[in-house]
C-alpha positions in Angstrom: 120.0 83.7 122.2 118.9 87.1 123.2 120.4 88.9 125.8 119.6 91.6 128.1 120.8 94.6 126.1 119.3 93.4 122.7 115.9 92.7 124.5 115.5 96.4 126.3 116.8 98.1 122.9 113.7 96.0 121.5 111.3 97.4 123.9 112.4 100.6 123.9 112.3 100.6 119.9 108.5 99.2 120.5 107.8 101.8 122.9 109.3 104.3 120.0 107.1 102.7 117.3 103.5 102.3 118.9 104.2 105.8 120.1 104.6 107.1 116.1 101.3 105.0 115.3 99.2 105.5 118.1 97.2 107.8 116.2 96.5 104.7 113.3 95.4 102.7 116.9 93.3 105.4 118.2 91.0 105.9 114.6 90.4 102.0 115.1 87.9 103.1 117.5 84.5 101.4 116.2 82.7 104.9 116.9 84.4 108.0 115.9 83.8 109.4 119.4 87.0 111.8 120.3 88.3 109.6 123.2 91.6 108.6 121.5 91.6 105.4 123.6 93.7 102.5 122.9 97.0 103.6 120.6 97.1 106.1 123.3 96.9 103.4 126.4 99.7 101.1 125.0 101.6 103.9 124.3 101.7 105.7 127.4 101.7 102.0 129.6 104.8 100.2 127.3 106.5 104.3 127.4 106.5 104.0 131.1 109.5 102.0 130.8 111.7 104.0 128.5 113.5 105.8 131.1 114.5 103.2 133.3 115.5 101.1 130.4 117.8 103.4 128.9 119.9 103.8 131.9 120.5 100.1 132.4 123.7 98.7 131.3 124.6 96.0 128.4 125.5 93.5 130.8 122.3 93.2 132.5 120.5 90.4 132.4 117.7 89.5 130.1 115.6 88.5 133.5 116.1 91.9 135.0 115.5 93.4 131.9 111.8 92.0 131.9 111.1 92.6 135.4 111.9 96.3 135.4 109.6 96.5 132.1 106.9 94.3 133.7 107.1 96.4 136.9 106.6 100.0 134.8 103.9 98.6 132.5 102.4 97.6 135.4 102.2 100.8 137.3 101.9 102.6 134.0 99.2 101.0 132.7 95.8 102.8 131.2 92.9 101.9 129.8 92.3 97.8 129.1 94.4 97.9 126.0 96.8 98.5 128.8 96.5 96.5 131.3 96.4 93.9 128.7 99.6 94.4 127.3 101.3 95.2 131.2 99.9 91.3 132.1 101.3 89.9 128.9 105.0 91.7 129.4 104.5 90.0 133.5 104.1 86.9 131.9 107.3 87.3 129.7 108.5 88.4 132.8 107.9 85.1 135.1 108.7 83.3 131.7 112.0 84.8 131.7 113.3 84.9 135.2 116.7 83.8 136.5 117.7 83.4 132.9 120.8 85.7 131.5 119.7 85.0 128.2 116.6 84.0 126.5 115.8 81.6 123.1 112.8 80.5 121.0 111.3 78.0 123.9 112.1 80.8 127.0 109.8 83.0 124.8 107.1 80.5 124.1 107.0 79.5 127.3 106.8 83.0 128.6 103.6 84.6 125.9 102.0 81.4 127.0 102.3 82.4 130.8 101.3 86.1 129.5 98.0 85.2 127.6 97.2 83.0 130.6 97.2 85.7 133.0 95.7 88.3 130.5 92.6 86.3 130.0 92.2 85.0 133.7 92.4 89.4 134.5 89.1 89.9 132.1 86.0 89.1 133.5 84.7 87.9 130.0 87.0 87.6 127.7 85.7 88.0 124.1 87.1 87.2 120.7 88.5 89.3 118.4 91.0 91.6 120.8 93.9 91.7 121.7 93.7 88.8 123.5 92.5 87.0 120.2 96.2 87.9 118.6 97.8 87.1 122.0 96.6 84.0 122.4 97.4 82.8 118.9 100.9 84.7 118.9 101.4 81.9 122.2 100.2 78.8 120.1 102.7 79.5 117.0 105.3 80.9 119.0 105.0 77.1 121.1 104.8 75.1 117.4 107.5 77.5 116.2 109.9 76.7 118.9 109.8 73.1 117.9 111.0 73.7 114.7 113.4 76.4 113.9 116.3 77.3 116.2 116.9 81.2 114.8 115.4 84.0 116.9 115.1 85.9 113.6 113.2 82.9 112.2 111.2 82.4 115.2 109.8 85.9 115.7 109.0 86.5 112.1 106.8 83.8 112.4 104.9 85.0 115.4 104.6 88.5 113.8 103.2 86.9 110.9 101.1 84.8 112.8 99.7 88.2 115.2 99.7 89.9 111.6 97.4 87.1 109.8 94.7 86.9 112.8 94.3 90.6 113.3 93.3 90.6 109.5 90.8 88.2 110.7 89.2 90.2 113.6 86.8 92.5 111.6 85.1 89.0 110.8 85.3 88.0 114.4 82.9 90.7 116.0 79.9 92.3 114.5 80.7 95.7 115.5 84.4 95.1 114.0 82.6 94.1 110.8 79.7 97.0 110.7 82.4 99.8 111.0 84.7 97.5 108.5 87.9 98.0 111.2 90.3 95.6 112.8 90.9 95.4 116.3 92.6 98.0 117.5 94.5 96.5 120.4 95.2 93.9 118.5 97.0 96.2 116.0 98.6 97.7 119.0 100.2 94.4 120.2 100.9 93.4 116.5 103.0 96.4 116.1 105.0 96.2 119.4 106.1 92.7 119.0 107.0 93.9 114.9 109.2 96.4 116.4 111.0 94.0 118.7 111.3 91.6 116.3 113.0 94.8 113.7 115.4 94.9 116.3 116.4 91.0 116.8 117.0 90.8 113.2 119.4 93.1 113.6 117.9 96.7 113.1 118.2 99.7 114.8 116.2 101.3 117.4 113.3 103.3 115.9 113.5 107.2 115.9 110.4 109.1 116.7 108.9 111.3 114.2 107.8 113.9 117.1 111.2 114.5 117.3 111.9 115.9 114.0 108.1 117.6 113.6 104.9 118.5 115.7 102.1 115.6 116.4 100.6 115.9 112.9 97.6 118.4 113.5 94.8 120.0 111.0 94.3 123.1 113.0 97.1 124.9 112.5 96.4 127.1 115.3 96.6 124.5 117.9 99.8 123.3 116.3 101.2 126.9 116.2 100.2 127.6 119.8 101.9 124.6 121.1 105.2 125.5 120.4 104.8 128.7 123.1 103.8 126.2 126.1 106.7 127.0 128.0 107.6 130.3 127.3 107.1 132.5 130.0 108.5 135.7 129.3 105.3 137.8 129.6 102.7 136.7 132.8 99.4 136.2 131.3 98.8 133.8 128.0 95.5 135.1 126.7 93.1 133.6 123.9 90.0 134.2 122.7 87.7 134.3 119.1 86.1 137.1 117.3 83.5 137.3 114.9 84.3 139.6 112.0 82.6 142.6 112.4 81.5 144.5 108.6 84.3 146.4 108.0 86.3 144.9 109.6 90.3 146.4 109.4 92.8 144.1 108.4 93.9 141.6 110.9 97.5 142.4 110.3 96.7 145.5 111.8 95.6 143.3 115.2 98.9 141.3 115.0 101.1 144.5 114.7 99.5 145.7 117.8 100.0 142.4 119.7 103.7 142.2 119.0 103.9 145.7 121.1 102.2 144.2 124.2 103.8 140.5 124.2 105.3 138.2 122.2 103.9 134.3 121.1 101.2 135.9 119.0 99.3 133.6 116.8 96.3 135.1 114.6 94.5 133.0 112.1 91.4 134.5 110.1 89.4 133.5 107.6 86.3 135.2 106.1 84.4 135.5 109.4 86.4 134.7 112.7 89.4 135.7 114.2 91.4 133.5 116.8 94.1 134.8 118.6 96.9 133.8 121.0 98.8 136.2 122.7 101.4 135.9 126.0 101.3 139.0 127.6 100.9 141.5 130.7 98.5 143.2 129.9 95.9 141.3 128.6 92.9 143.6 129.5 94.7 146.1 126.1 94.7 142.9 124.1 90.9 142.4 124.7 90.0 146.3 124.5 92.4 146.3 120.5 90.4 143.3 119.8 87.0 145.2 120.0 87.7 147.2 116.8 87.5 144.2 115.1 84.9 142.2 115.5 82.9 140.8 118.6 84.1 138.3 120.9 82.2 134.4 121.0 81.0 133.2 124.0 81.7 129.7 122.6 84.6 129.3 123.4 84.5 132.4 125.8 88.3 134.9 126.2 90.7 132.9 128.4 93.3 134.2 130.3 95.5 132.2 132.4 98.9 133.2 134.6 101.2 130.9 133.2 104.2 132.4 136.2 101.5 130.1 138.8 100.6 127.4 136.4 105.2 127.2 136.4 105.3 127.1 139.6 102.8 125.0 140.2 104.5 122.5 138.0 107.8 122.5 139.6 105.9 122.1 143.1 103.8 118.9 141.9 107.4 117.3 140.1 109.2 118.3 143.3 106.5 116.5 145.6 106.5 113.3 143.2 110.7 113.4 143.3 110.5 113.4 147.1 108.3 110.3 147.2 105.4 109.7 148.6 103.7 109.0 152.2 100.6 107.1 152.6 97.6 108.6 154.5 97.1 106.7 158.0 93.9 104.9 158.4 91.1 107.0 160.3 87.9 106.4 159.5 85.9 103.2 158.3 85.0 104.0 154.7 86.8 106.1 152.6 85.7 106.9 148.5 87.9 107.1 145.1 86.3 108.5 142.2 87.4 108.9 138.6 86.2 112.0 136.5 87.2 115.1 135.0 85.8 118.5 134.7 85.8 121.0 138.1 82.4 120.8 137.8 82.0 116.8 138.9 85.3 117.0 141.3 83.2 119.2 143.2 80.3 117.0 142.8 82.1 113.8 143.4 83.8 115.8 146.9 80.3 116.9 147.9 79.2 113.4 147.8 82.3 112.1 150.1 84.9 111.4 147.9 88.1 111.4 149.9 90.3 111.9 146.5 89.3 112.3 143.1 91.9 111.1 140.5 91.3 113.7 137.6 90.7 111.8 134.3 88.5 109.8 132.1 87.4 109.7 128.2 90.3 110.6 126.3 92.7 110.6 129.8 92.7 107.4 131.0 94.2 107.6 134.7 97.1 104.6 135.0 97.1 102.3 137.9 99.7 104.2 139.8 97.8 107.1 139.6 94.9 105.1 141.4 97.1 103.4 143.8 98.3 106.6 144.3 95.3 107.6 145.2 93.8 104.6 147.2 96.9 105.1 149.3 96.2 108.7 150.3 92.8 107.9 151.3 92.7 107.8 155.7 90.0 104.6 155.3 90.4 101.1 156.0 87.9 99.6 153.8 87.8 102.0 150.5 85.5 101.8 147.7 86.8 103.2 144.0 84.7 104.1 141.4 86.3 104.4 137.7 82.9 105.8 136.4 84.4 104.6 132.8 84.4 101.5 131.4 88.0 101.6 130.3 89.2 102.4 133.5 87.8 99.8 135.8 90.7 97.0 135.0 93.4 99.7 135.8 91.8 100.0 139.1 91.5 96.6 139.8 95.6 96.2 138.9 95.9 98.9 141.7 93.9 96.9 144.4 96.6 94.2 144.1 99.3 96.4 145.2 97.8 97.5 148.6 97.2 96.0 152.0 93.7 97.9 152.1 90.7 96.8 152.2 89.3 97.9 148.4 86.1 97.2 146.3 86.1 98.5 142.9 82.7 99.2 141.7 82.0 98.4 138.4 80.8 102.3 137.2 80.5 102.8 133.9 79.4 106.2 133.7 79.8 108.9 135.6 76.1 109.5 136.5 76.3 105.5 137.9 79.5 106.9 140.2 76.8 109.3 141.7 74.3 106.8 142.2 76.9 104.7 143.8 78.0 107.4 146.1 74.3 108.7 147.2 73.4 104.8 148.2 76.4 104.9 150.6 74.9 104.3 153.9 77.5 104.9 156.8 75.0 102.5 159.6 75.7 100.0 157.2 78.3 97.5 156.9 81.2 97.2 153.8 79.3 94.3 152.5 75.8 95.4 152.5 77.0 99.3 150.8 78.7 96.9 148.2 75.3 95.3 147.4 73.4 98.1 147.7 75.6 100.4 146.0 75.8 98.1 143.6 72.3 97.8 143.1 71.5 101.5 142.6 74.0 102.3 139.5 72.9 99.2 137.8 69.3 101.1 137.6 70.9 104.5 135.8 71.1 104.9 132.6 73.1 107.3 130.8 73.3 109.1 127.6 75.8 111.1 126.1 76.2 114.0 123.4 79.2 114.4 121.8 81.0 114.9 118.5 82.8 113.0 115.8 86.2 113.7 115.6 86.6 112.2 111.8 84.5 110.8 108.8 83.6 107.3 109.3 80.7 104.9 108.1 79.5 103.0 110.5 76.1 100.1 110.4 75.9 101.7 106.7 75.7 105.3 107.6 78.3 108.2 106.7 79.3 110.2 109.7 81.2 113.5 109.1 83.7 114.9 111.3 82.2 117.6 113.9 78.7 115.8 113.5 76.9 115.6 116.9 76.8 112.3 118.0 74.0 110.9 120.9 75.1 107.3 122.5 72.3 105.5 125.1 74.2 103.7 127.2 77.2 103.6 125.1 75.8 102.5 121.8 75.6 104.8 118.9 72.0 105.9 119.2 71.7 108.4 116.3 73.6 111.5 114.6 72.4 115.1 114.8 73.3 118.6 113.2 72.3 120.6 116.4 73.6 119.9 120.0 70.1 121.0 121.8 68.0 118.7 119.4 70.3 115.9 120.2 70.1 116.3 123.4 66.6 116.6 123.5 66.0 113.5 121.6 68.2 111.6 123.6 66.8 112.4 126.8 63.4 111.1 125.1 64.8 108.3 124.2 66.1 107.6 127.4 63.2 108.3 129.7 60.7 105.7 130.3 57.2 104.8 132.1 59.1 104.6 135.6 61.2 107.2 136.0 61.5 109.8 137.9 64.6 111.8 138.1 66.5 113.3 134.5 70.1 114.9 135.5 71.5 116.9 132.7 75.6 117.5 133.2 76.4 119.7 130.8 80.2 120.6 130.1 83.3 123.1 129.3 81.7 123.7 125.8 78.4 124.6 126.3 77.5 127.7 127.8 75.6 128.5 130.9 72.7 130.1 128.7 72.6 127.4 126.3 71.7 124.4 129.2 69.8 126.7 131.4 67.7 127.2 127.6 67.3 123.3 127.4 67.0 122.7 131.0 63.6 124.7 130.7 62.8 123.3 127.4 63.1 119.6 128.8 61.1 120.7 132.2 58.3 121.7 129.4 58.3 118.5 127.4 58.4 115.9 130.1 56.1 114.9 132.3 55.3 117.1 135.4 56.6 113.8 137.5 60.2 113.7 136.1 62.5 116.1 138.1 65.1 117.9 135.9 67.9 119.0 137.0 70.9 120.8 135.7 74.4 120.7 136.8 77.5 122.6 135.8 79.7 119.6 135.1 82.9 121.4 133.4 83.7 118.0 131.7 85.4 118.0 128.4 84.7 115.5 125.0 80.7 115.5 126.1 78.5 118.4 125.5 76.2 117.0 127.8 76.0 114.3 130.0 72.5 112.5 130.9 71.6 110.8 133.7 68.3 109.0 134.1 66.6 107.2 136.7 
């Protein structure tokens, strides 16, 4: 029998392990896009219960153990990877209640309640996911129960079993097959229940390997720069890039001089650019040394930020969270949730109406206590949420079960479908009627996206190379490019047909101000004199551009 001890060491030890592989999860992805998705997601939503778990005692329960883990996974959960794996631990959860201890049929009976519940939350399931390896992981966990009576025995042949049918996904689903990949949630759940399993047989906890080294990182500038995140001795960390000037005087020369002025200096060079990190006070003699180097990129342009505000601004947000939280009172009729990232669309998103905007999207999934959060300081009685990101919807729907409000999430996709969505809003009307018609208007946008591959991949028999310029139409890999401007402008081609009338172009936190105003004028020249362009400073990250078309 398991008990309540040996089960939270297990998750904890899962927690530990899906944490070390997330990156292994994440480069599942189908398309190398950079959104770091779903190793992340199960990560962050089974790590939500470390910290209560390892200040529960060894005589607890095994019921209370699964509770408090369901409960965090729950309000921890991100992305559908997620919210998958939170539903599965509430079923083990209902599975396991009122017992002290727990054997082979408690368990059975428990992943059988999980799966249930998992595939009853997605609105069409599909095969070859996670829910393709939970499901089976029930059936031989129900069969196994009948005939073994070890723990050890029985979980090594559920782990086997989740093992044996992720192999089988790649075969399950085209797009699996095409980029020659298993699923990665799947691999995800397979490796938590492995880790738990390690642990009933008798092992020990897992040890992270963040502990003992940095997040494995190529740029060894980023991964030397990290290490200063919360030193604070000087006021101002300062960055920028240089482009060698001829001539140009040895960079130790530039480093020396740093040293005087502040401390945390980083300098990495190679044969034409310079990068720099510096924390100090006086950042305009940093800049001024600089010049008798080289020139300074606009792309990415000098950043200085005062890291004494961004502090304190820290210790006032953890202070605020520590002392709990008050909802907002009910004022007005409608009230608005949006999802997005980038200061750029917050303001955007506010403009529109939106009472609070959860910061977040590709590559920061927000969890569902970060949208209940939300919902709950928003002074309407009938609120409307828009996730604006396909991986975020099912969080928000977890967080509409935990409130007394009135809430419809809209199924957004994309952002430019969350700003279609928010300009049908009609406040004469009734909740029901801007539900239709808000609903109506996003399902007539469609969106294009220009980003980057963050690693080599194949994919449909074609290499991709890391830093290649990738352009999806409505979330499919529509083709690669060596230039962010042609990509863009092919995609936006693409994307406009007879019918259309309106061409948004939300360009982001890489791409400079010159650079879309350049295209904006180039696309007002190659379309039609009907279609409307218009440009908009969205600040987002992972997308060079954003397109919205209607």
């Amino acid at each position: 029998m398991i008990n309540g001890a040996l089960f939270r060491d297990a998750v904890i030890s899962a927690a530990i392990t899906i944490n070390n592989k997330k990156r292994i999860v994440d480069e599942l992805n189908v398309y190398p896009v950079p959104d770091g998705d779903t190793g992340t997601n199960m990560s962050m939503t089974i790590g939500n219960a470390v910290d209560v778990l390892e200040r529960m005692p060894d005589n607890v329960p095994v019921s209370e153990v699964a509770r408090v883990t369901a409960d965090a996974l729950l309000r921890g959960a991100r992305g559908n990877s997620g919210v998958i794996l939170s539903l599965l631990f509430r079923g083990i959860s209902k599975g396991l209640a009122g017992k002290s201890e727990a054997g082979c049929q408690d368990f059975a009976s428990a992943l059988a309640i999980g799966v249930d519940s998992a595939y009853k939350a997605v609105m069409k399931p599909v095969e070859g996911t996670i829910l393709t390896v939970s499901r089976a992981v029930a059936e031989k966990a129900a069969e196994s129960a009948l005939s073994v009576s070890s723990d050890v025995l029985f979980w090594e042949d559920i782990c086997s079993e989740a093992e044996s049918v992720l192999a089988k996904t790649t075969d399950m689903l085209p797009q699996l097959k095409k980029a020659g990949v298993v699923d990665a949630g799947g691999m995800g759940f397979s490796i938590i229940i492995r880790a738990m399993s390690d642990v009933f047989a008798g092992g020990s906890i897992a040890e992270s390997v963040f502990e003992k080294s940095a997040e494995n990182n190529n740029d060894s500038f980023k991964t030397a720069v990290s290490q200063y995140d919360d030193d604070i001795t000087y006021t101002y960390c300062t960055e920028f890039m240089l482009r060698k000037r001829d001539g140009c005087p040895d960079p130790f020369m530039l480093r020396a001089y740093l040293e005087t002025i502040g401390d945390c200096v980083v300098l990495v060079d190679d044969d034409k650019i310079i990068k720099v990190h510096v924390h100090t006070d006086n950042p305009g003699n940093a800049l001024q040394k600089a010049l008798e180097f080289g020139d300074f990129l606009n792309d990415p342009r000098p950043k200085i930020e005062n890291m004494r505000i961004q502090h304190e601004n820290k210790v006032r947000e953890a202070q605020e969270k520590q002392a709990g939280f008050t909802p907002a009172e009910p004022e007005k009729d409608f009230g608005f949730v949006a999802v997005a990232a980038g200061h750029g669309l917050v303001s955007l998103f506010t403009d529109l109406g939106a009472d609070v905007v959860v910061k977040g999207g590709q590559t920061m999934n927000p969890s569902t206590d970060d949208i209940l959060r939300a919902i709950l300081s928003t002074p309407a009685h009938n609120i409307f949420v828009l996730p604006n990101n396909k991986n975020i919807i099912m969080a928000a729907e977890q967080a509409v079960k935990l409130t007394d409000r009135n809430v419809c999430v809209l199924q957004t996709r994309t952002i430019p479908q969350g700003i279609s969505a928010m300009m049908a809003f009609d406040e004469y009307a009734d909740f029901p009627e801007n539900r239709l018609n808000m609903t109506k208007s996003f399902e007539k946008v469609s969106t294009g996206l220009v980003t980057f591959s963050a690693r080599d991949s194949e994919f449909d028999g074609h290499s991709i190379k890391e830093g290649e310029i990738l352009a999806l139409d409505n979330g499919k890999l529509a083709f690669t490019e060596k230039d962010i401007s042609k990509a863009t402008l092919k995609l936006v081609k693409k994307l406009v047909k007879s019918g259309a009338s309106y061409v948004t172009l939300i360009y982001g936190s890489d791409v400079t101000e010159e650079s879309a105003e350049a295209l904006h004028q180039l696309l007002e020249s190659k379309l039609s004199d009907k279609i409307e362009v218009m440009l908009v400073n969205g600040g987002q990250p992972v997308y060079y551009y954003i397109i919205s078309v209607e």
